[in-house]
N, C-alpha and C positions, 0 to 999 in steps of 0.2 A: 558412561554419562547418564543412563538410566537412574541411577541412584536420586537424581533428581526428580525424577519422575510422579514418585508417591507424593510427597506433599505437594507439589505443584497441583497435583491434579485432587488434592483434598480440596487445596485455595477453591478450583475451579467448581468443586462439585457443590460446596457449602456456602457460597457466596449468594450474599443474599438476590432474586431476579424478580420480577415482574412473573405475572400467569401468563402460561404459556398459551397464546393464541392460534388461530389458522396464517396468522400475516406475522406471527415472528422469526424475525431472523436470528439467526445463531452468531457471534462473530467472537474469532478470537485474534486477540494481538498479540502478535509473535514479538518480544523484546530483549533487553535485558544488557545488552553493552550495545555500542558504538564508534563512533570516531567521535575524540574530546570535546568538540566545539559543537555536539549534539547532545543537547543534555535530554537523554529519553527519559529520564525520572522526573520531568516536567512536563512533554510533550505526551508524552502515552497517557498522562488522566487529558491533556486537551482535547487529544485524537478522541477519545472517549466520551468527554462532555457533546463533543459536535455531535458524535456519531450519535447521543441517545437523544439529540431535539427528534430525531423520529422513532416516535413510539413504538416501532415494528422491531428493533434492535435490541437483543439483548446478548451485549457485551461481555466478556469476561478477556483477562490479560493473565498471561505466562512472562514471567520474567528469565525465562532460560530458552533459549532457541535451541538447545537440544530436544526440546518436546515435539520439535519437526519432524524426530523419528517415531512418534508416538503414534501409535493406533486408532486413538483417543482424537485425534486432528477431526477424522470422519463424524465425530459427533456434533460439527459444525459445517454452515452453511456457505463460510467465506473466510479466510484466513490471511487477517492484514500483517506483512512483513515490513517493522519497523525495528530493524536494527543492521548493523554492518561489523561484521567481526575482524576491524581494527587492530593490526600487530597482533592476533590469535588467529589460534587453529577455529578455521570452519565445522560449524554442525558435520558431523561424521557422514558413512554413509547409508544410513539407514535415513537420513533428514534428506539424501536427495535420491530417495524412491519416493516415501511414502507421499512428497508433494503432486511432482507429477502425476501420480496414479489419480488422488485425493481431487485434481482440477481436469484430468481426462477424464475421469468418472462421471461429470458433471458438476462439480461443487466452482466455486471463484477466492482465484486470489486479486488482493491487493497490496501492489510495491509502493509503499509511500517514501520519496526520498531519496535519503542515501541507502536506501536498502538497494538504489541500483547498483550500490558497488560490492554486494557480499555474494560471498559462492565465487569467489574472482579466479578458482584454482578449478571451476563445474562449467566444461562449455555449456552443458544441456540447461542452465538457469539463463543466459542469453536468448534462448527458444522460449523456455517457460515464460520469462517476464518482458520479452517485444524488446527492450531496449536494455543494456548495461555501460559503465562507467567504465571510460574506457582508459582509466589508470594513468591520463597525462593531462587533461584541459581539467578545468573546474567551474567557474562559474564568473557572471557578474559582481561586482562587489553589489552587496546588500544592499538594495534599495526597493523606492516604489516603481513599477509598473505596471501597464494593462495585458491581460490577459485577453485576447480575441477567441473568441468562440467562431471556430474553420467550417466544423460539423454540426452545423443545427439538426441536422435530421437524425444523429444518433438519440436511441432514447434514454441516455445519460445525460446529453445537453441538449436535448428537444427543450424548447423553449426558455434556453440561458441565454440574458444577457453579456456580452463580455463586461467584466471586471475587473477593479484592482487588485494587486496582489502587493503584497512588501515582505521580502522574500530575498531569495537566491535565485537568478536567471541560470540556469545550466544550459550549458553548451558544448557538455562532454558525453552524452549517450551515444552508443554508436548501436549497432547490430544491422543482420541484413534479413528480420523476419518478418514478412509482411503486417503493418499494423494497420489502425488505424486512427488516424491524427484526429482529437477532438475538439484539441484548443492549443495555441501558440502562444508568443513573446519575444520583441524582436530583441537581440540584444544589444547594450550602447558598446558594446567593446566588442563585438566580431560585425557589427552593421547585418545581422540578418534574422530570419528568424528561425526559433527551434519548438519542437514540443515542449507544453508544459501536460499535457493529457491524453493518453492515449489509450486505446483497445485493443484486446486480439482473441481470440476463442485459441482455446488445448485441449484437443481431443474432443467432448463434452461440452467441458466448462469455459469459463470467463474468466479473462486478467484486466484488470484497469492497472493501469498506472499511470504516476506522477511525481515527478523529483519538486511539486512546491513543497512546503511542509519545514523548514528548517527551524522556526522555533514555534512557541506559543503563540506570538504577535501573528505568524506568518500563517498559524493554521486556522485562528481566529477569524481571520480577516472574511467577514461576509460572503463574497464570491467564491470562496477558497474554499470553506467547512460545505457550503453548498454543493461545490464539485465531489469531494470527500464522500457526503452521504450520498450524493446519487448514487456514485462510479462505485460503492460499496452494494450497496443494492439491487444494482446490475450486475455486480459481479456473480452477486448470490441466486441471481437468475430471477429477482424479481423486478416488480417496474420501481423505476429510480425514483418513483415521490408517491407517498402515501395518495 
């Protein structure tokens, strides 16, 4: 799977960025397939417009999630997982060392999504990302609701409003690793509520996650891209707003 490796990692090196500052963050987005009804060759430039309204981020995307075996990972700050490896084989196993090590070291991931559902054959990715898809519930049908801010005092949602979101309500994460809850959604089809944001430290480092995120519309949405760049930020070990 390395055979991919070299030009991806030209894309990466030659792309054009911003001067590199004392407050830039590094981010890369791990992409490249999904589940059908996720079109990431739409969502990965969204995730990306949100992410650069703050000027500290500079962005670059990989469209092969084989590059999780990549060395190359280290040379960033925070490593967003937006993809789900749908009827194929998982990133190999060199994609589930170099992560872990890479956010015990002190670096931050972020799971946007359905990326809770990949690695579904890797118990150790249920540790690493606080919550996964637990392969039977799904979700609210698509619509609008509020998003409540639980945890004001984290400094991801330190002085967030709760917000709308129009979206997918999930109600399928499960695991048993201690997080912690940042923001909720109650859902109209099971009457309770679930995360829509959470935290958890690995080793060193920092995980945010969040299953909003399902299309353009969903990541756009004011409140939403807001959460996005915080809990990115955090992830990366710095403060969540310029």
């Amino acid at each position: 799977m390395f055979m991919h490796f070299a030009p991806l990692l030209t894309v990466v090196a030659f792309a054009a960025s911003p001067a590199k500052t004392a407050d830039s963050i590094r981010v890369l987005i791990v992409t490249g397939y999904d589940y059908p009804g996720h079109k990431w060759r739409l969502t990965t430039p969204a995730v990306r417009g949100v992410l650069e309204k703050d000027k500290r981020f500079e962005v670059r995307v990989v469209e092969d999630p084989a590059f999780l075996e990549s060395p190359a990972l280290n040379d960033y700050d925070v490593v967003v997982l937006h993809f789900m490896d749908w009827k194929r084989p998982a990133p190999g196993a060199g994609a589930r060392k170099t992560p872990p090590a890479f956010v015990q070291g002190g670096k931050g991931l972020f799971v946007l999504h359905f990326a809770c559902g990949a690695f579904d054959d890797w118990p150790e990715y249920g540790n690493l990302t606080g919550r996964v898809w637990d392969k039977k519930n799904t979700h609210d049908p698509r619509g609008p609701f509020e998003v409540k801010i639980v945890n004001p005092d984290h400094p991801v949602t330190k002085g967030m409003a709760s917000f709308q979101a129009d979206d997918e309500l999930y109600f399928c994460l499960v695991g048993e690793r201690p997080i912690d809850v940042l923001a909720t959604a109650r859902s109209k089809v099971r009457k309770k509520d679930y995360p829509m944001a959470f935290a958890l430290s690995y080793g060193k480092g920092r995980v945010f996650n969040t299953p909003l995120g399902h299309d353009v519309k969903a990541i756009e949405m004011p409140g939403v891209a807001e959460l996005i760049r915080r809990g990115c930020a955090w992830a990366a070990g710095r403060p969540a707003t310029p």
